[in-house]
C-alpha positions in Angstrom: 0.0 0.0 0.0 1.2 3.5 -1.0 2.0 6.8 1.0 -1.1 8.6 -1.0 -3.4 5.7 -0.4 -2.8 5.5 3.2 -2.5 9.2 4.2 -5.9 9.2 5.3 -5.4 6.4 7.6 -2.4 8.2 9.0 -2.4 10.3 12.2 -0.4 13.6 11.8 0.6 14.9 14.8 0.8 13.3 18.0 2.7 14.4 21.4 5.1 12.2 23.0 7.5 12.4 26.3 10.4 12.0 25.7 13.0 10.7 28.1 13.3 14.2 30.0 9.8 13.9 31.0 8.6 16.8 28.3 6.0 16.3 26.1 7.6 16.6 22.5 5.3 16.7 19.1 5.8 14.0 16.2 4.8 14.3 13.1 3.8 10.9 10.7 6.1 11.1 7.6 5.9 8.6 4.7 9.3 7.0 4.1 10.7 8.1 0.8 12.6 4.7 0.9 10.4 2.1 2.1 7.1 4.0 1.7 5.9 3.1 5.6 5.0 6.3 7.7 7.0 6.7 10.8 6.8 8.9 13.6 9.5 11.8 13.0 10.4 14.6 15.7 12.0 16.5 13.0 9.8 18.3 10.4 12.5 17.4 7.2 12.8 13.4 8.1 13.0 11.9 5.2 13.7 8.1 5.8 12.1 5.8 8.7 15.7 4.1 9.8 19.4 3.8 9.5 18.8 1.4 6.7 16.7 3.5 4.7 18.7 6.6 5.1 22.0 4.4 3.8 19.6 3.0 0.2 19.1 6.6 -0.1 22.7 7.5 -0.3 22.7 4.6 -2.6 20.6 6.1 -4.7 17.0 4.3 -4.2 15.1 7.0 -3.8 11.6 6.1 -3.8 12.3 2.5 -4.3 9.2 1.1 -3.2 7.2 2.4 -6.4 8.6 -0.3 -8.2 5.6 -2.5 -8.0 3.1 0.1 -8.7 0.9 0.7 -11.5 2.1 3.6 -13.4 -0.7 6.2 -12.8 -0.3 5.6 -8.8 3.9 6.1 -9.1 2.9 9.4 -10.4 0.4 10.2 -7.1 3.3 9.1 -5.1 6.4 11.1 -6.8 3.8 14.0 -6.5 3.0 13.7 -3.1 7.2 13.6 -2.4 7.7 16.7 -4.1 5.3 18.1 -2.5 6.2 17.2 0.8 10.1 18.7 -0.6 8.8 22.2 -1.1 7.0 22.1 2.2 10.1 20.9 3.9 12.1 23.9 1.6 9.3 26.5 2.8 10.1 26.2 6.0 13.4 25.9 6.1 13.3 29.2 4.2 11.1 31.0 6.4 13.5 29.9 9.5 16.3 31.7 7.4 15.0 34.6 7.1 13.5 35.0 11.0 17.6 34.3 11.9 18.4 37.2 9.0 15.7 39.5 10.2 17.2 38.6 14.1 20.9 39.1 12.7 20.0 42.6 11.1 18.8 43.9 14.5 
């Protein structure tokens, strides 16, 4: 089963303690590896383990569409690049709150 397929199943945020005590928020991200949603703490997670982060650097990017009828690759490569310029957003808006904080 796919990341668009599922993403209605999939809870988005959800607060966790962590092992200070504090509640921390996680976010359900779709593995761009693997395809499984994981819970990440860090809004630009990309991969759901060590393993998946190393087929990445090996270049299998969004190996799990192999399978997958043609029309629904497209949902999924669509739904990754969307996620990218969400991820890219924010990391600009960041940038320029530290440049506007930096200017002061």
């Amino acid at each position: 089963m796919s990341c668009v397929s599922r993403i209605v199943d999939c809870p988005t945020l959800t607060s966790v303690t962590n092992r200070w005590g504090t509640a921390t928020k996680t976010v359900s991200l779709c593995c761009r590896v693997c395809g499984r949603y994981f819970p990440a703490s860090r809004f630009d997670a990309l991969t759901c383990s060590s393993t998946c982060r190393q087929r990445l650097r090996r270049g299998q990017d969004l190996a799990y569409l192999n399978g997958l009828p043609e029309r629904q690759q497209q949902a999924e490569r669509e739904f990754h690049a969307a996620n990218d310029r969400l991820i890219a957003a924010h990391r600009n808006a960041g940038a320029a709150k530290h440049k506007v904080r930096d200017l002061k």
